[in-house]
Every structure is written in structure tokens, then in C-alpha cells.
C-alpha positions as CSV (number, residue, x, y, z in Angstrom):
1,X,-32.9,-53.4,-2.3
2,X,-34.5,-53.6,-5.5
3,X,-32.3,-54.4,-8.8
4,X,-29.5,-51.8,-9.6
5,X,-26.6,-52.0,-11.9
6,X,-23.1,-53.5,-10.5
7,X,-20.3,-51.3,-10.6
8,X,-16.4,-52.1,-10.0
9,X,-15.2,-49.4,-8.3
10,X,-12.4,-49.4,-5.7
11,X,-13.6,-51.6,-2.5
12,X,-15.0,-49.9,0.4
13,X,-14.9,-52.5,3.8
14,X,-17.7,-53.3,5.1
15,X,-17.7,-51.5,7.8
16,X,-17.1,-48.0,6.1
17,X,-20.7,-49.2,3.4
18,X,-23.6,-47.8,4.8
19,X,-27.6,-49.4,3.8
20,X,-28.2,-45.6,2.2
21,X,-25.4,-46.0,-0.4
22,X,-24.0,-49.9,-0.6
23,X,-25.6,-53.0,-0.3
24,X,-23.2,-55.5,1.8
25,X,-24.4,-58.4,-0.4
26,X,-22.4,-57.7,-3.1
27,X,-18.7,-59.3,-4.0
28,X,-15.4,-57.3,-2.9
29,X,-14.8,-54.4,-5.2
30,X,-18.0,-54.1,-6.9
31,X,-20.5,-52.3,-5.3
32,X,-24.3,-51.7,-5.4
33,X,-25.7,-48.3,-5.6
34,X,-29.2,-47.0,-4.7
35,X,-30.9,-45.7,-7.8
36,X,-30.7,-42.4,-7.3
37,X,-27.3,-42.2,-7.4
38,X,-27.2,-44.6,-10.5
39,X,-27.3,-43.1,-13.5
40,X,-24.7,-40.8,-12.0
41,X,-22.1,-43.3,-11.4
42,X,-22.9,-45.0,-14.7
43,X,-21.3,-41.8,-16.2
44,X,-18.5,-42.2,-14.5
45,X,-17.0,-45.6,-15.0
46,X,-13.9,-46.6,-17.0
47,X,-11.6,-43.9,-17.9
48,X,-13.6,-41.1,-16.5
49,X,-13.2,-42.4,-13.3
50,X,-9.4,-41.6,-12.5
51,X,-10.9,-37.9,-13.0
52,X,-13.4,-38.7,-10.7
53,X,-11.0,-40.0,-8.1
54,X,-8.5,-37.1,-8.5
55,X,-11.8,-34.4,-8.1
56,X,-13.3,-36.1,-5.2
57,X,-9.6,-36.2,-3.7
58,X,-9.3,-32.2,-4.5
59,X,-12.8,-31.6,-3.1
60,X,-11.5,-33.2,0.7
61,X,-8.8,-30.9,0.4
62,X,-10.8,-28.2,-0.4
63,X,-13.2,-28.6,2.1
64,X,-10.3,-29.5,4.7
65,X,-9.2,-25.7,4.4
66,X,-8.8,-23.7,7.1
67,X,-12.2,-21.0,6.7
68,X,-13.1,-18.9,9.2
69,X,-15.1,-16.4,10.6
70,X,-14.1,-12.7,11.7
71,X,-15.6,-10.4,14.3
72,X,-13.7,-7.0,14.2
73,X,-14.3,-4.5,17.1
74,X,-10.9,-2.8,17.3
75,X,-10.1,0.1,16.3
76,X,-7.8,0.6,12.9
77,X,-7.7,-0.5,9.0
78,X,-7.9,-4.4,8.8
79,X,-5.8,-6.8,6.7
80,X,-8.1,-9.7,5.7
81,X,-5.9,-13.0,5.7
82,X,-6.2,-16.1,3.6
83,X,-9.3,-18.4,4.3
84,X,-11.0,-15.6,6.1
85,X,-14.7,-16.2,4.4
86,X,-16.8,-13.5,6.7
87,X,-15.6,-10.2,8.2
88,X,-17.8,-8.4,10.4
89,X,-17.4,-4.7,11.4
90,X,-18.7,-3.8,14.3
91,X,-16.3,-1.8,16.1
92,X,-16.9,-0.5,19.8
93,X,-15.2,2.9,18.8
94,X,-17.3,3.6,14.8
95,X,-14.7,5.1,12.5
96,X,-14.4,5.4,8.5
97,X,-11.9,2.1,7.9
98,X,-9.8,0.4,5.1
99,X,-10.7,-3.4,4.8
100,X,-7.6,-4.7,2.9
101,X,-8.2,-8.0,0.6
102,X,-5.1,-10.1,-0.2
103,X,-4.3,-11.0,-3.1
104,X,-6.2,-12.9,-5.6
105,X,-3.4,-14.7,-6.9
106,X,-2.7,-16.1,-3.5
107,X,-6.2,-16.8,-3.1
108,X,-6.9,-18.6,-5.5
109,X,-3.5,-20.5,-5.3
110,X,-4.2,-21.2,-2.2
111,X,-7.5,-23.1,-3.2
112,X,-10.1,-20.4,-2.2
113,X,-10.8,-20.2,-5.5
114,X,-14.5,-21.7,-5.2
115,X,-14.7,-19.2,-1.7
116,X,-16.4,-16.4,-2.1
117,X,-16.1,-13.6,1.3
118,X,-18.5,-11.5,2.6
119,X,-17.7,-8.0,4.5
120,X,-20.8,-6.7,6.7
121,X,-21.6,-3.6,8.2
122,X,-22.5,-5.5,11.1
123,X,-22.7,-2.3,13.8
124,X,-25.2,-0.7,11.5
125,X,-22.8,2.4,11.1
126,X,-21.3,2.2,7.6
127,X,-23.5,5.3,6.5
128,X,-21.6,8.0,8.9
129,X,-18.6,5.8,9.1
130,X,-17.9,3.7,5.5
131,X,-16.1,0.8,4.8
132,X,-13.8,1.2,2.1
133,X,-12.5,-2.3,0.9
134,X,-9.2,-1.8,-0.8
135,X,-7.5,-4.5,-3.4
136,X,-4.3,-5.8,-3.7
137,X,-1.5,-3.8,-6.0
138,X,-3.5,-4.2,-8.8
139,X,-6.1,-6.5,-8.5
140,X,-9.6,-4.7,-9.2
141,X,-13.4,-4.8,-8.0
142,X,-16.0,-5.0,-10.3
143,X,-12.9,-3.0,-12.2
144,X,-12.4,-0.4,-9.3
145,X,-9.8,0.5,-7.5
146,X,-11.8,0.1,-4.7
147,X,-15.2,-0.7,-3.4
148,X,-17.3,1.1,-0.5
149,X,-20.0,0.0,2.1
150,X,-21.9,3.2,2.9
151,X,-25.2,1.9,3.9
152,X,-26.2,1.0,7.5
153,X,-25.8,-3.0,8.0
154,X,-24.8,-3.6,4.3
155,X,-22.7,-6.4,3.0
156,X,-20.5,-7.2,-0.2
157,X,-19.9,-10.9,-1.3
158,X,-16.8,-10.4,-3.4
159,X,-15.5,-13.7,-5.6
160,X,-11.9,-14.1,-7.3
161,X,-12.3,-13.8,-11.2
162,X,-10.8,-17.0,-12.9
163,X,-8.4,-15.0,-14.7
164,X,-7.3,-13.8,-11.0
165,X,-7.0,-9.8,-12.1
166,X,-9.4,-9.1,-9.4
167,X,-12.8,-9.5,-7.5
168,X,-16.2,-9.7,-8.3
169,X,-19.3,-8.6,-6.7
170,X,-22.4,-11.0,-6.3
């Protein structure tokens, strides 16, 4: 491994230190980075590194939530639930729907924040039978009271605003 800079940082066991990231030849609680990753972690020593721990801690958490994936094929308005990052329409019975978003307050306090979702036409029908996606009380779209999919097999990526007053469209 050629020469890099020694860093303390907190001690990771052998067994966890991989050749890609730590070299096993250095002393407990200083480890050896490969220098691509160097002049980050140079940035990040000393005080800045509490911060460090505390995002990196935030970002398993993050990543830990509960995110998934929905097909909808039933008939009736849908309610679109907390962590719910896709919703598909592509009901067996085609009919004009409401798509009901929860709130953004909850989503973003629920640590969704950084989670966009996506709503697809995904039965190609949205031009005779639209999607209308509705807000929460009065959280806003783009600043509308509500959005519509009209086009066959479209999609909307919607985003909370950091000010959590509503959605944005990307």
C-alpha cells in the first residue's frame, strides 16, 4: 500500500477492515486510508469529526427506513402511507382516481425528508381516466391544490419543500 497519511479515528477490529479501505498494519485506533479517500478524511479530523459521527449515524438510520414499493390494481381513491417511495396505477377496472399524499410534516418528521416519490400511470390509461394527486389540508404542489396525471403512462416525482408547506415537482 503505498504511503498515506495516519489518521486516529475510532478503532475498527480487524476483522471488520477490509484491504480496499484499511491497512491491517497499522497500530489500534489509527487507521490507514487508501488515497482516494484521503484528502476527504483529512477534512474531517478533530472537532469536525463528532459531526461526522453523528451524520454517518443519521445516514444508517435513514437508509434503515422502511421504503417500499406500491402496485395498485383495486378499485377506489388511494391513501399513500409514510415511506411509500413508488405508487403504480394500474388498476384491472381503469377509473378517474384520487391519489392522497400524507402529510409533509409527517414526512419529513418522519425522515423522508431526503425521499422523493414517484406516482406512474403504469396501465397506460391516465388520458381517459386521470390521476388526480391530492395534498394534505394545506400542503401545496408546485403551489396547487392539486396536481393531475393525464397522459398515458406518465409519472410525477414529487419532493417535500424544506419549509414543509408542500411538494415539489422534479
Amino acid at each position: 500500500m503505498p504511503d498515506t497519511p495516519q489518521i486516529p479515528l475510532i478503532f475498527i477490529p480487524p476483522r471488520y477492515q477490509t484491504d480496499d479501505f484499511v491497512s491491517n498494519d497499522t497500530p489500534s485506533g489509527v487507521l490507514s486510508f487508501v488515497p482516494f479517500f484521503e484528502p476527504w478524511f483529512r477534512l474531517v479530523t478533530g472537532e469536525s469529526l463528532n459531526r461526522l459521527v453523528v451524520t454517518i449515524n443519521e445516514l444508517i438510520l435513514r437508509l434503515n427506513l422502511q421504503r417500499t414499493q406500491r402496485l395498485i390494481t383495486a378499485a377506489g381513491d388511494v391513501t399513500v402511507e409514510l415511506g411509500e417511495y413508488q405508487i403504480l396505477m394500474d388498476k384491472a377496472v381503469p377509473a378517474v382516481t384520487n391519489i392522497r399524499l400524507p402529510s409533509v410534516t409527517e414526512w419529513v418528521n418522519g425522515g423522508y425528508d431526503f425521499a422523493g416519490m414517484v406516482i406512474k400511470d403504469l396501465g397506460y390509461t391516465a388520458s381517459s381516466f386521470p390521476l388526480t394527486i391530492l395534498p394534505d389540508g394545506s400542503d401545496t404542489i408546485d403551489g396547487l391544490a392539486q396536481w393531475q396525471i393525464a397522459g398515458d403512462g406518465a409519472s410525477v416525482a414529487l419532493y417535500a419543500l424544506e419549509d414543509k408547506t408542500g411538494w415539489y415537482v422534479a
